[in-house]
C-alpha positions in Angstrom: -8.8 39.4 -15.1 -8.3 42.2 -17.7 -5.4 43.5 -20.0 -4.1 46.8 -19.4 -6.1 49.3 -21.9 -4.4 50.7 -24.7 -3.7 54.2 -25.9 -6.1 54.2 -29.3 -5.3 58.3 -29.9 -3.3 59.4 -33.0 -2.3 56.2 -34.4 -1.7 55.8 -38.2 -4.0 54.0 -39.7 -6.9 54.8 -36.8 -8.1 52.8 -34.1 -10.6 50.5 -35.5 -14.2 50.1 -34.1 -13.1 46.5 -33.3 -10.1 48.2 -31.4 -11.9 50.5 -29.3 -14.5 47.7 -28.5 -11.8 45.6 -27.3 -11.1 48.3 -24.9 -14.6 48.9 -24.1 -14.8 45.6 -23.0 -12.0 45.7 -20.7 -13.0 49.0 -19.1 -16.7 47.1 -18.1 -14.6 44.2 -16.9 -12.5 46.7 -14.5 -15.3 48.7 -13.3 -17.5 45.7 -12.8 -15.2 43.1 -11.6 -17.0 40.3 -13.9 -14.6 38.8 -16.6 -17.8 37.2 -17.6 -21.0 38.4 -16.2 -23.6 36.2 -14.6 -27.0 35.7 -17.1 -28.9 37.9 -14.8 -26.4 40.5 -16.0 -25.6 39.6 -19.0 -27.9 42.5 -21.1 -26.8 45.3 -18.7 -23.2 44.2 -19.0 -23.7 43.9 -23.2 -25.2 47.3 -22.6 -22.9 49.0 -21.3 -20.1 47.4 -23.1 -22.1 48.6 -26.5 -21.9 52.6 -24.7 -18.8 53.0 -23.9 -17.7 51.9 -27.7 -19.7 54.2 -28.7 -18.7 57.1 -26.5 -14.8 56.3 -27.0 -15.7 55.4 -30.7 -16.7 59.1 -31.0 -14.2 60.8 -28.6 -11.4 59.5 -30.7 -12.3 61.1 -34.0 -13.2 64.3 -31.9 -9.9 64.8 -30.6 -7.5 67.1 -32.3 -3.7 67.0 -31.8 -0.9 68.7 -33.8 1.5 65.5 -32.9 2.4 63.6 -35.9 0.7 60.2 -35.5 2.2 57.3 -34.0 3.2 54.3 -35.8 1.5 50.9 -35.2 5.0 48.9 -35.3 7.3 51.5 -34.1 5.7 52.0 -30.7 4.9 48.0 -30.5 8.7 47.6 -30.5 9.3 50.1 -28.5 6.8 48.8 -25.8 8.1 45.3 -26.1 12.0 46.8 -26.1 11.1 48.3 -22.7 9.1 45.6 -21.6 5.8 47.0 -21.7 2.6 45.7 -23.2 2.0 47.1 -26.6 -0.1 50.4 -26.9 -2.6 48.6 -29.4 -3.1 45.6 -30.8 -1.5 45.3 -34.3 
């Protein structure tokens, strides 16, 4: 039903809003178990889809790390090397 969620932290350039949308979405579908809610739901599940971007949106620039950031392609081929998905999209 849903993708696994990606890290979105520390990444150079930044997650985009698009990207932590994405994973937004996915988080609703998990909690809710709807891939695709029913009308009746539809608003509530938009809703709630359109808080938690904007919760994780803003928790991502809050964070503070001393790490160097991660690179986009670097950790994509390391994932895919080790058979795991890739932290974000690229």
């Amino acid at each position: 039903m849903c993708r696994n969620i990606r890290t979105l932290f520390n990444f150079e350039p930044p997650a985009s809003e698009e990207e932590v949308r994405a994973s937004a979405l996915q988080f609703v579908r998990k909690i809710s178990g709807f891939a695709k809610p029913a009308q009746v739901n539809e608003a509530t599940f938009r809703r709630a889809v359109d808080e938690v971007t904007h919760t994780a949106f803003h928790l991502l620039r809050a964070l503070e790390t001393t790490a160097p950031p991660r690179n986009r392609a670097e950790e994509a081929r390391s994932a895919k090397r080790l058979g795991r998905a890739a932290p974000i999209n690229l």
